[in-house]
N, C-alpha and C positions, 0 to 999 in steps of 0.2 A: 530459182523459182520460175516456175509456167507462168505466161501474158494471164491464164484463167485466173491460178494463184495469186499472180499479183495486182490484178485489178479489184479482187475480192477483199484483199487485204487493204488497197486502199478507199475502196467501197465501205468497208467499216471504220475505216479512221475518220473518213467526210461523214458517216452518218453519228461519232461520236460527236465529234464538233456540232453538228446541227442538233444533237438532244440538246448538249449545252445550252447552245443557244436561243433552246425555246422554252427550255425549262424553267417553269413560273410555281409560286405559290402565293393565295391571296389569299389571307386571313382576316375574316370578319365576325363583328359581335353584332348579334342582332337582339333584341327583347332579353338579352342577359344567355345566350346561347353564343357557341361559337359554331361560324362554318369554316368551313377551308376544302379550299379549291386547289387541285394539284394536274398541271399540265407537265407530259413530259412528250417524247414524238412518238412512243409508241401505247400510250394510253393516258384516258383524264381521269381524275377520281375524286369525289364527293366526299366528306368526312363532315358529319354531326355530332356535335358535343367527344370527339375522339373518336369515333365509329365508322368507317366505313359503309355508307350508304348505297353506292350507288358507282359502276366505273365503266368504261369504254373502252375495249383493247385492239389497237390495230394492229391486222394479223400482218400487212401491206404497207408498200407505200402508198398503194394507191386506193387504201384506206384511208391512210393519212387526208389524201386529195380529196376527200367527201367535202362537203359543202359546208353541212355543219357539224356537231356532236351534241347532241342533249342528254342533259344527268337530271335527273331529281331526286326529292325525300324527305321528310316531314320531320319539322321541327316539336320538340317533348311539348311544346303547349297545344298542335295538332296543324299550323301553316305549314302550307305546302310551299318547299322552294324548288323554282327549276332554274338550270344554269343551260345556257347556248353559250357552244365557243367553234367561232366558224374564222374564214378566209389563211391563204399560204402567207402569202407574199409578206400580211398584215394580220395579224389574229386578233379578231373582235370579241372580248368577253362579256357576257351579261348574266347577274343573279338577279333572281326577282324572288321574293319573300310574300306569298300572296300573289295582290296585284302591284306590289310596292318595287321599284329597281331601286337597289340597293349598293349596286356596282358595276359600273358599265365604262368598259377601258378598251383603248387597241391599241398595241402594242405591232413593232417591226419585228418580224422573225428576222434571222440570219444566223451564218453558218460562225460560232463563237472562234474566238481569236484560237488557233490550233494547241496554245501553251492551255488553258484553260480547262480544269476539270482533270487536271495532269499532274504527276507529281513531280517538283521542280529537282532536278538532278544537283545540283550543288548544294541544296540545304538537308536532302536527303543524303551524302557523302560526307557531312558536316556532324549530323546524325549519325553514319554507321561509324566515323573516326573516335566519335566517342565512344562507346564498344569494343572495338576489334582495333588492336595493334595495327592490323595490314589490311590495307582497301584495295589493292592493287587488282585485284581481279574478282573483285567482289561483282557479282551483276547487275544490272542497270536497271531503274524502273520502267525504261522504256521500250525493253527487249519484247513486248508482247505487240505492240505497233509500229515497232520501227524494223525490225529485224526480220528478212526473207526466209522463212519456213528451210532452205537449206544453207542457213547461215547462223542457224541457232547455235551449234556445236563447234564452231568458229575458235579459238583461240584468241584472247582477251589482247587486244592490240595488232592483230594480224588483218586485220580488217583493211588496213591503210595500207600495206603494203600486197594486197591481191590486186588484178588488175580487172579496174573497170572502164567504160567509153570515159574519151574526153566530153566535158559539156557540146553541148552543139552551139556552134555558133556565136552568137553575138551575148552569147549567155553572161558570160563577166562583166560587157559592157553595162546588162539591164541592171544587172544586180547590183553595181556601183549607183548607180540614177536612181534603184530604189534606196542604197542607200543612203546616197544624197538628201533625199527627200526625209528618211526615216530622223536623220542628223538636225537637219533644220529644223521639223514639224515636233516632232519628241511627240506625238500623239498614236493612241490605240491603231489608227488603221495604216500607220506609214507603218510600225513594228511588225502587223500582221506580214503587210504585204514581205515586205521583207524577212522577214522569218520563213513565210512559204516556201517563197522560190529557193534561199538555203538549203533546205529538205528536198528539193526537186536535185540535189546530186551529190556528189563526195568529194568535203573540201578539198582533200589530199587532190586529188588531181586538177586542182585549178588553182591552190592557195599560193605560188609565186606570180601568177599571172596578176591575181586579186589584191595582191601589194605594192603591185606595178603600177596598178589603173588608181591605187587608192593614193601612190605619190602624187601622180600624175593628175589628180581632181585637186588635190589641196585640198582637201577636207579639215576644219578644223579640228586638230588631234583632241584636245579639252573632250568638244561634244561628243564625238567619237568615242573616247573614250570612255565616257559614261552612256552611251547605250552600249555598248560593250557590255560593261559591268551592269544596266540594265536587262542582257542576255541571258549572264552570267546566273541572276538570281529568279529570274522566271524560266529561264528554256527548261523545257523537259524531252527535248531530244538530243540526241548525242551529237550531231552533225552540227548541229545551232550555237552547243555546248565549244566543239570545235572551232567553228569560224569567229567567235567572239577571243578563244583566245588566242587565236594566229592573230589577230589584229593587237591584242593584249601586250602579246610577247613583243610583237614588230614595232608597238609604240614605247617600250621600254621606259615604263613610270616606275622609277622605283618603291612606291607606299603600293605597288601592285606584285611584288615578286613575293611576297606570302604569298596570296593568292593561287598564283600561276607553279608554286612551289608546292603547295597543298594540292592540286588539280595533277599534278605530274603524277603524282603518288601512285593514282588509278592509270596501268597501263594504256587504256581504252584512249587517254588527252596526253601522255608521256610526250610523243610527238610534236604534239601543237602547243605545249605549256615551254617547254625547255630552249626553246631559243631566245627564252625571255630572261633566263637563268643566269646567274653570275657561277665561276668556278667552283666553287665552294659549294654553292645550295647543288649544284649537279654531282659533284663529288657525293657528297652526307645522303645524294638521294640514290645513289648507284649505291654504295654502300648496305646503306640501310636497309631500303625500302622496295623495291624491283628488282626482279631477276631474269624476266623472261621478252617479249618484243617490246616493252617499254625500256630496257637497260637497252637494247639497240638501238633504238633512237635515241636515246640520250648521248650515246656514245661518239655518236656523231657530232654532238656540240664541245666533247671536252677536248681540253688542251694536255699535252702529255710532257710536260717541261724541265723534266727530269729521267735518269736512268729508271727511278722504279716505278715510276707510272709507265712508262714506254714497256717495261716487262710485264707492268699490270694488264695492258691490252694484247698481248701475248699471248697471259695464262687464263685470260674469259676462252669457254670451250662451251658448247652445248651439241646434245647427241643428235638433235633436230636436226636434218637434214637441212631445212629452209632456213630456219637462223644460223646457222654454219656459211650457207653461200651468202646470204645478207652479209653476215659481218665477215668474210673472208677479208676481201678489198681495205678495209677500215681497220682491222687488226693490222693487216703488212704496212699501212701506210703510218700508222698510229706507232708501232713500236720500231718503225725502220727497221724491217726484217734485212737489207743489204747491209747498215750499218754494223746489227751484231752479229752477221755471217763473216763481215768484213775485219771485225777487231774478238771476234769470237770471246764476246765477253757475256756466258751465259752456260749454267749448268747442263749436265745432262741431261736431267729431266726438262729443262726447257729445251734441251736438244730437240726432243722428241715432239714437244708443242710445235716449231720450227718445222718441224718434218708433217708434220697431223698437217697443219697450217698451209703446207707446198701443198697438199693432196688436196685440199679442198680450192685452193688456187689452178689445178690443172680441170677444175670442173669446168662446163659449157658454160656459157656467159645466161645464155637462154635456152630452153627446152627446146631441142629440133635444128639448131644452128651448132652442131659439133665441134665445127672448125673454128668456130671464135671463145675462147677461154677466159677468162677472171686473170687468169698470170698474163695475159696480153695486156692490160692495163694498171699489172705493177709498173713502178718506176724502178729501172734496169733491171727489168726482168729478167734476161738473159744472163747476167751478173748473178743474178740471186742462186740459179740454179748451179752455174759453174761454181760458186764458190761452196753451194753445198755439198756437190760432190768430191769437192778435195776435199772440205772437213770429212762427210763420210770415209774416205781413204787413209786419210790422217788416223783416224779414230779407229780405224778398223772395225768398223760397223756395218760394212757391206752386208752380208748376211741379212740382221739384224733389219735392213732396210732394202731387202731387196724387190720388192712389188715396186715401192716408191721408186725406185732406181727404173723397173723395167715399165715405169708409167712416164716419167719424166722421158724416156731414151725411143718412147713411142711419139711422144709429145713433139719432141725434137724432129725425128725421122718426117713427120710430117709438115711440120713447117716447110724442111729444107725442100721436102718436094714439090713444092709451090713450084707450077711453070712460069719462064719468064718472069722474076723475081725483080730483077731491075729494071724491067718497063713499067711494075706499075706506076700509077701517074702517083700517087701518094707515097711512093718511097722513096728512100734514097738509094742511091747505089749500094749493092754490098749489104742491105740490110732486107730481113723479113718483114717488118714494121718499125715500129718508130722505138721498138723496147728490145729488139731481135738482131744481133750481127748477125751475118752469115756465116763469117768467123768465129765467134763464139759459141755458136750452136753445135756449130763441127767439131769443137773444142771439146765441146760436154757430150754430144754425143760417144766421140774418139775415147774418152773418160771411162766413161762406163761400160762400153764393150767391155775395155782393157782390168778393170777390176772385177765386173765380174763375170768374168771368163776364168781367170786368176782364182776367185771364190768359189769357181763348181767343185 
């Protein structure tokens, strides 16, 4: 989104708040008639006996800033009433019936608390669950104010893992101190203030910082925990929705893990809800209910403590390019890819996962940095590949596997040509990195010439 775009967009979030917060209605009965007065920030309006009398439209703000507005219109017995509603800061109302005032108020404008006038995002998910089996990417009430014009068409949990700035500065510090204060006071404008600044960025990129400084304050967990769940049932932004339950999951109350179980369901919170999760509720909810960058976050919190959950992270595959390198790293480590190379205790078809799985491990680590790979931070990396090239040979599947083979044997040849290999200051002697012999590479390289040369 363009600075134009996005100051426009937030230009009408501040000017929805301020309608809120001027918006009045004052209903009066006079000699057996009713008036009613209707202030809103872009027009007032007059109503007699149900009628529409009399109204003011401002086209401006700086219409709005006129001095005063005057409405009149005559009441069925033939009284004339006229209404003045003047001042910004303070709005002075006055009806007069005749010569009679008959209501004369001022009232403080201000910009309404940003949840207000909004539709609250967990009673509305509470709502759609009744309905529909699966919420998990259902959309949000708040995609028309909160969402950047080229982030609408976003993929439902992918949000968290694109990369945006870190906060600037002393940003965590404030927003602890306003939470501080939010914890103590439990009042309308500690909530605001603290709700704001929330919306001012994305938790994902500060929330291990923000449970650092939140040990580090001693905040009472109790109060905490209840404006938490104070969050929970008025936020009607997604980021707000977020940062109540990173604190949720991190303060681990167990009468909260419905809650934080229910909330997982919608990819959009999968992230922030599930490290709150016991085995079980994360299991039933991979299972069941997620399939797409919410099952990768989740994935990351379970434990794999048996042969067939280790094959279960395995056989997760998706054609997505991005979630393929997301969970490359957490598949290998998860089902101990050296383990069943190493006691080759796995079908064919999971052969071939095992191979799919190497291919997407020889990708760049990051876009534009070639030379550093995903398979550089397997553990015994170098192990992984020699051993699958003698299965390949074993099996006589060279053929079969030959790109992979001539992807691996590129992989390798480069490594070894790193200059000066044992000066860097980070290695050891003898080694490419901390997962690479030099030996073994030679090993696997030597491998596969020798097979498939053998295979043309």
């Amino acid at each position: 989104m363009g600075f134009k775009e996005e100051m426009k967009k937030e230009m009408g979030n501040m000017m929805h708040d301020f309608n809120v917060g001027v918006s009045k209605e004052w209903q009066i009965e006079h000699a057996g008639y009713s008036i009613l007065l209707k202030n809103e920030l872009k027009k007032e309006e007059l109503w007699i006996e149900g009628e529409l009398v009399d109204e003011y439209e401002h086209t401006s703000m700086w219409s709005y800033l006129r001095p005063i507005s005057k409405l009149k219109g005559v009441l069925p017995n033939g009284e004339n009433v006229k209404v003045t509603l003047g001042g910004v800061v303070k709005l002075t109302v006055k009806i007069k019936v005749g010569k009679k005032i008959i209501l004369k108020e001022k009232i403080k404008v201000a910009i309404a608390p940003p949840w207000e006038g909004k539709e609250a995002i967990l009673p509305y998910l509470r709502e759609q669950a009744e309905i529909n089996d699966r919420i998990a990417l259902l959309p949000l009430p708040d995609e028309p104010f909160s969402i950047p014009a080229d982030e609408m068409d976003v993929e439902v949990g992918y949000r968290d893992y694109m990369r945006y700035d870190l906060p600037f500065g002393s940003y965590v510090k404030k927003l602890i101190k306003q939470l501080t204060m939010q914890v103590s006071e439990q009042s309308v404008e500690t909530r605001k203030a603290t709700y704001t600044r929330i919306m001012e960025e994305h938790v994902r990129m500060y929330g291990g910082e923000l449970l650092y400084e939140i040990q580090e304050a001693e905040i009472d967990p109790d109060l905490l925990r209840a404006e938490m769940l104070w969050f929970m049932e008025h936020g009607a932004h997604r980021e707000v929705i977020k940062f109540a339950l990173l604190i949720l999951a991190y303060l681990q109350v167990d009468e909260d893990e419905e809650l934080l179980a229910f909330m997982a369901r919608h990819e959009e919170f999968t992230v922030f809800a599930a490290g709150g999760l016991s085995q079980e509720s994360l299991w039933h909810l991979l299972l069941d209910d997620i399939q797409g960058w919410g099952k990768i976050s989740a994935m990351y919190h379970l434990e794999a403590f048996d042969q067939a959950r280790k094959l279960w992270f395995l056989e997760q595959r998706w054609d997505d390019r991005n979630k393929r390198k997301e969970v490359a790293l957490l598949r290998a480590d998860k089902c101990e890819i050296d383990q069943l190379l190493y006691k080759q205790d796995f079908t064919d078809k999971q052969l071939s996962l095992i191979a799919e799985l190497i291919g997407d491990l020889l990708q760049p680590m990051e876009e534009g940095i070639e030379e550093v790979l995903l398979m550089d931070d397997v553990m015994k990396g170098g192990t992984v590949l020699r051993l699958f090239v003698q299965i390949i040979e074993e099996k006589n599947l060279t053929e079969s596997y030959r790109t992979l083979l001539a992807e691996i044997l590129h992989m390798v040849e480069t490594k070894l040509s790193y200059v000066d290999i044992e000066e860097e200051g980070t290695n050891e002697v003898g080694f490419v990195d901390a997962e690479y012999s030099i030996a073994e590479l030679e090993a696997v390289a030597t491998h596969i010439r020798r097979i498939t040369h053998h295979t043309k």
